[in-house]
N, C-alpha and C positions, 0 to 999 in steps of 0.2 A: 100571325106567326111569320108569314113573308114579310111584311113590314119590318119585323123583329130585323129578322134577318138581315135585310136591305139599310136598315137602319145602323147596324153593330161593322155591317162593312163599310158603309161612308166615313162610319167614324175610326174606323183603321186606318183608311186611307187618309183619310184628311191628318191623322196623328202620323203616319208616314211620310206623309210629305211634309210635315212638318219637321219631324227628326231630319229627313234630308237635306232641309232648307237649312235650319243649324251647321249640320256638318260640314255644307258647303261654304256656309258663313264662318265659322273658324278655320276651315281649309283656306280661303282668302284672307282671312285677320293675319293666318301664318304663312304664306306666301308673301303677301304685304311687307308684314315684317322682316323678314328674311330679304327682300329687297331693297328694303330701306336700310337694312343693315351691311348688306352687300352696296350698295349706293353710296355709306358711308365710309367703308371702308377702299372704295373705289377712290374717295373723296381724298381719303386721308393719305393713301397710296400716292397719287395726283400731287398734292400738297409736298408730302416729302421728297419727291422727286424731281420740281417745281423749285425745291426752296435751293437759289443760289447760295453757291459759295465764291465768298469774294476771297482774293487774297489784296488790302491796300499795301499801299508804303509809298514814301516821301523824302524828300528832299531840298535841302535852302540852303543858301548862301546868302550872308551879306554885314554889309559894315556896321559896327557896333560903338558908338563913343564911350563907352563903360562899359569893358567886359565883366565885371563882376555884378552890375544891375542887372545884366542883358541875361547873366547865369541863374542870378537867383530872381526872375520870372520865370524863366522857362521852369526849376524847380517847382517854384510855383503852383504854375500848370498843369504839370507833371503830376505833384499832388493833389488836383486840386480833382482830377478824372481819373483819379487809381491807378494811374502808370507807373512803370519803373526808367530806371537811369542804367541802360545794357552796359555803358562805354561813357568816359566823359575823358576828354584829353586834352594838354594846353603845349601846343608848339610853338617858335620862333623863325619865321622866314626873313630872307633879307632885310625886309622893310615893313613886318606886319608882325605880330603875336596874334595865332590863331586858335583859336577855341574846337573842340568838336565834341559833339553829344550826339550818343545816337539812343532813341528813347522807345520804348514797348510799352502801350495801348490796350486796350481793348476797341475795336472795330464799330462800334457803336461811338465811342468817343474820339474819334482818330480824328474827323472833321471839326471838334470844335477845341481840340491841343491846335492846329494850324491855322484855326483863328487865331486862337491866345497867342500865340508865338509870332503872329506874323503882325500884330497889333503894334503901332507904335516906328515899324522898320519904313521909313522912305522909300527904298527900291529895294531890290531882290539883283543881286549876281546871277543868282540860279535859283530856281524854285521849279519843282517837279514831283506833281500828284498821279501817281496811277494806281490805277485797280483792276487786278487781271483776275477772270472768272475759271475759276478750275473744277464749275460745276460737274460736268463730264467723268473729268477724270479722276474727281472723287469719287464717285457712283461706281465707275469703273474699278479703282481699287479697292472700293467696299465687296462688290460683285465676285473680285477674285479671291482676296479674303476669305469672302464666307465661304467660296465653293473650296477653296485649300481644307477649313478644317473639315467642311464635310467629308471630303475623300483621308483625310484626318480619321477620323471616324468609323470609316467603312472600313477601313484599315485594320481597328481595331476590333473592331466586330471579325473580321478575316482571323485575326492574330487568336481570338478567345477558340475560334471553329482549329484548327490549324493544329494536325497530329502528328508531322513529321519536324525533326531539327531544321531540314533544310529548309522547312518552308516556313517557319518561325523566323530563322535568321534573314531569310529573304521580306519579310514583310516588315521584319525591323527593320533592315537597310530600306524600304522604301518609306518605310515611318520617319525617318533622321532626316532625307531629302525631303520631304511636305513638311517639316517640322520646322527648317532651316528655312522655307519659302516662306512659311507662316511667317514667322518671327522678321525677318526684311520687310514685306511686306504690312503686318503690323507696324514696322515703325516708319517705315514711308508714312500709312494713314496719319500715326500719330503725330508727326512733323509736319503732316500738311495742315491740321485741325487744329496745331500751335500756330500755322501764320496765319489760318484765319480767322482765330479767334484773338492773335494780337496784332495788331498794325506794327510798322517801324518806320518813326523818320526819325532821318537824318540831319540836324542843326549844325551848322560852321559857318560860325561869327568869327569876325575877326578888327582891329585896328590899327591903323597905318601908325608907322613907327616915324621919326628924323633921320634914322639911317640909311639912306639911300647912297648912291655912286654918285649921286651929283652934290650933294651935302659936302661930302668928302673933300679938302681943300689938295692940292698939289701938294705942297712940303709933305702934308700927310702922307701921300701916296707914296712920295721919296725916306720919310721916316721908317714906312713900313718895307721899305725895299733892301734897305739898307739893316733894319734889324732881322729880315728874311734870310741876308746875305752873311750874319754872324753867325744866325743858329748853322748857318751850312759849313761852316769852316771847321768844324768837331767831325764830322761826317767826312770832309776833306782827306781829312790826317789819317781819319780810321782806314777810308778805301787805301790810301797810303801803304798803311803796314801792309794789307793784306798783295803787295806787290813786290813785298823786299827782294826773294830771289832775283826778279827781274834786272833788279838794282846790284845786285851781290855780282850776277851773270857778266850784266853791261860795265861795273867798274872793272873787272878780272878780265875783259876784253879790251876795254881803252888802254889797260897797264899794260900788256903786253906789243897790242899794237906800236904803245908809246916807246918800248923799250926796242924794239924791233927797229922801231926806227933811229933811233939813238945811238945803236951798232952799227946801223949802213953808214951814217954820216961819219963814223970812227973810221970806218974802211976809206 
């Protein structure tokens, strides 16, 4: 019978500690788990915060012997990495016809439109690549953002509890002011997240003309001085009129003078 007994308890025990060992061992699988999952999102936390924001953009200058080849590569180009054409403009200086394009990218291909474009060009006037990191203060206007609509929010939760006029009206007045921040500050975000997600350069080609000052022979310069000097003679006459009294005053003055004196010499 003691045996019995001593027997029925070992084997309690031993299935006791068995169920204990279990539960300890799932209490660790989900501890485990919960750390690896916390780990990941530690990770992913890490990574988004991590991940710069660039803003590029660029700039060239330089001489082009066909301006209309030199256009339709950069078009090219331009279609060839899904960009657009913001600005395309054709002006005339003294002695050059100058082209300008200014082109929108995607940031991923912003490096190989300024290969393509600069393929082919001898020298460069000016060429200028930069990229400035507005990681910071992205994070930072994201950060104020969110915290706007949250008090956004609280607001409204205030506004639902809220039993008197006055104090409805007062929590709307401070709902218009967070509402009005929201809304600037959303489009700060969204104007920053349009230049980093597109690049912008700037291309101006241009071609040396024959009309220079030194081209220009002497007689021409006398031709043009002298047909300068016609157009002005219309202009002459007009400021003319516009002095007749003076003219009316000064001959009413000479006559009299002149007759004045006309009498002494009679005397």
């Amino acid at each position: 019978m003691k045996k019995y007994i001593v027997l029925c308890s070992l084997v309690l025990i031993l299935a006791s500690c068995k169920k204990s060992g279990e539960s300890y061992a799932e209490a660790s699988a989900v501890e485990l788990a919960e750390m690896e999952t916390s780990s990941a999102a530690d990770k992913v936390g890490e990574t988004k915060v991590s991940e710069q924001k660039i803003i590029k953009n660029g700039r060239m200058r330089f001489e082009a012997q066909d301006l209309s080849k030199t256009s339709e590569r950069i078009y090219s180009a331009v279609k060839k990495y899904q960009g657009q054409i913001q600005t395309d403009s054709e002006g005339k200086d003294y002695n050059a016809v100058t082209r300008t394009m200014v082109v929108r990218v995607s940031n991923e291909n912003f490096e190989n439109l300024v290969r393509d474009v600069s393929s082919g060009v001898a020298y460069f006037d000016e060429k200028e690549i930069s990229s400035q990191d507005v990681t910071e203060e992205f994070i930072d206007l994201e950060a104020r953002l969110k915290a706007k609509k949250e008090l956004e929010n609280r607001y409204l939760e205030l506004l639902k509890r809220a039993g008197k006029v006055s104090e409805i009206l007062e929590i709307e007045k401070e709902l218009v002011a967070v509402r009005e921040e929201i809304e600037v500050k959303q489009g700060q975000l969204n104007y920053m997240q349009n230049r980093i997600a597109m690049s912008t350069l700037e291309i101006r080609f241009y071609k040396q003309t024959s009309e220079t000052g030194v081209t220009v022979s002497y007689g021409s310069k006398m031709w043009n001085a002298i047909k300068g000097g016609v157009s002005w003679i219309p202009g002459f006459f007009l400021g003319m009129l516009y002095l007749w009294p003076v003219f009316v005053i000064g001959g009413l003055i000479f006559y009299f003078l002149k007759r004045r004196k006309t009498r002494l010499k009679d005397k």
